[in-house]
C-alpha positions in Angstrom: -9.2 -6.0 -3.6 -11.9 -4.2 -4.7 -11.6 -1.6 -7.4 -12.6 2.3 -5.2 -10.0 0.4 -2.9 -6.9 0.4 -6.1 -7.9 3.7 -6.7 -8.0 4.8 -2.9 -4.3 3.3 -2.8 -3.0 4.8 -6.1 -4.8 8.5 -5.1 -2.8 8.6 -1.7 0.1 7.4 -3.5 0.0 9.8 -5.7 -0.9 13.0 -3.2 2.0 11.8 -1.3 0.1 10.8 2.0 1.5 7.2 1.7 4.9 7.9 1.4 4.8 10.3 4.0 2.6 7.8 5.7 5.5 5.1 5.6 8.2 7.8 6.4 6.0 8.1 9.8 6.4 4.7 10.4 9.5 4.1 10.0 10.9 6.8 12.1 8.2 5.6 14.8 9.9 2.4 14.5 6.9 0.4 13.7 6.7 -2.5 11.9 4.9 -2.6 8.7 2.7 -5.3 6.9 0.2 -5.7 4.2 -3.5 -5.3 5.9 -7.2 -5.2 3.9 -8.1 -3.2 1.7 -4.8 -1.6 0.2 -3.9 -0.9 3.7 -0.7 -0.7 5.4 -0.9 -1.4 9.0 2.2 -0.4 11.0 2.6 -1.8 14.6 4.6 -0.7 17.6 5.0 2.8 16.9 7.0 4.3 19.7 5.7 8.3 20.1 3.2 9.4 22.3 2.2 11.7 19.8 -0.7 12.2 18.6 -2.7 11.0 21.2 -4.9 8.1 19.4 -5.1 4.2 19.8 -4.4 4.4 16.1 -4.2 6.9 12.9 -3.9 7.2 10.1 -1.7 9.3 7.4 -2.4 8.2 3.2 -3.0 4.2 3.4 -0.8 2.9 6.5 -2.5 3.1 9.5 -0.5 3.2 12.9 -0.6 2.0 16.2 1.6 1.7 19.0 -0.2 -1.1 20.2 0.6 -4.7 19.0 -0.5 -6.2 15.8 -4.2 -7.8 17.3 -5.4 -4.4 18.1 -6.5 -3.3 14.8 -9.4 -5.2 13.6 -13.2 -5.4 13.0 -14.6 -2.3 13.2 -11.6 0.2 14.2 -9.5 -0.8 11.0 -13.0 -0.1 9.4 -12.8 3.8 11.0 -9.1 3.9 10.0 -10.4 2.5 6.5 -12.6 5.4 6.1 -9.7 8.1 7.1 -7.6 6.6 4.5 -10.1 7.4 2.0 -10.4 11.3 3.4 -7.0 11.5 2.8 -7.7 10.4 -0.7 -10.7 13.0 -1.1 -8.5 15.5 0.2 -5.7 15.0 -2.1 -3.3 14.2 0.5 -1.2 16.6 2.5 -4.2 19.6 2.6 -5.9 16.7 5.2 -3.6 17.8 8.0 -4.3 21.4 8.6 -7.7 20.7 7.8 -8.2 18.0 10.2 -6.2 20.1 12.4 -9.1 22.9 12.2 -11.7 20.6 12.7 -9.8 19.4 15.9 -9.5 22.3 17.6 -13.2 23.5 16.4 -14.4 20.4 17.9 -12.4 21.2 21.5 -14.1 24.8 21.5 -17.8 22.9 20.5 -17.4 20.2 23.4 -13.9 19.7 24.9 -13.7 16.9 23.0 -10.7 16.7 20.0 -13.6 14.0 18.2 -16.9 14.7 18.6 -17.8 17.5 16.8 -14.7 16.5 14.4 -16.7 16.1 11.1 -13.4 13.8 10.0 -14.2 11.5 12.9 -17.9 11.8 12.7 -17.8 10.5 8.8 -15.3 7.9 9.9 -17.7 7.0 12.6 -17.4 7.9 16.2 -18.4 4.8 17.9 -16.2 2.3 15.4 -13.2 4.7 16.1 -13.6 4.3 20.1 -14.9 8.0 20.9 -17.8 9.1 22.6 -20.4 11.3 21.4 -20.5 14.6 23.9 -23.2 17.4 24.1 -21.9 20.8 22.8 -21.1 23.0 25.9 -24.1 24.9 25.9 -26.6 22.0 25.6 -25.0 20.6 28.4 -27.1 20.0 31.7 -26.1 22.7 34.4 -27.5 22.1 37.8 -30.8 24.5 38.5 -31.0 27.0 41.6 -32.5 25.3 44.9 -36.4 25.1 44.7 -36.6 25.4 40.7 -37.8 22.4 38.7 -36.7 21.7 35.1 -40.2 21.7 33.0 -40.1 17.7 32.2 -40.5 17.0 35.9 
């Protein structure tokens, strides 16, 4: 394991993220493993909530889904959040991921898009699309008007 990945691990050790991380897990009723990285990857979680393919809380990453679905370049995105959590020193991530959220609804509808934690992570690598804010968006022109490109 690399070194910034040891201290990655020990930091959300330390800010509590893992543990709470682990706690998630196990009341989800996944089951854990060693992944990449210092990772803990936690499989067949059984809530709907929060509405994600996979996420991630300290250094375990969880997923409902079995234990093929994270690889390649989504474990890479959950990767990256583990290391926010890291950067954030742990349990101040949630409200401020919860901000950036529900800035990024208000932007475009979108919980992702404009969710600077998701953007860093990468957008594509996590599975989410990249939306327009709302008023960049392409609204249909009265009859007989012609946008200025045609």
């Amino acid at each position: 394991m690399e070194r910034r990945h040891r201290i990655r691990r020990i930091a959300n050790f330390v800010n509590l993220s893992t543990p709470l991380g682990l706690l998630i897990s196990a009341v989800g009723g996944a089951t854990r493993k060693s992944g990449p990285n210092g990772l803990i990857l936690a499989y067949g979680y059984r809530y709907g909530f929060p509405i994600a393919g996979a996420f991630t809380v300290g250094n375990v990453v969880v997923t409902k889904h079995p234990e093929s679905y994270l690889t390649g370049r989504l474990l890479d995105h959950e990767g990256r959040h583990a290391t926010q959590w890291a950067w954030c020193v742990g349990l101040p991530m949630l409200p401020l991921y919860l901000l950036s959220l529900g800035a990024s609804m208000l932007i475009c509808g979108d919980q992702a898009a404009y969710n600077p934690f998701e953007r860093l992570a990468g957008l594509e690598d996590g599975g989410y699309p990249r939306r327009s804010p709302r008023w960049r968006r392409n609204r249909s022109l009265p009859e007989g008007i012609k946008k200025v490109s045609e």
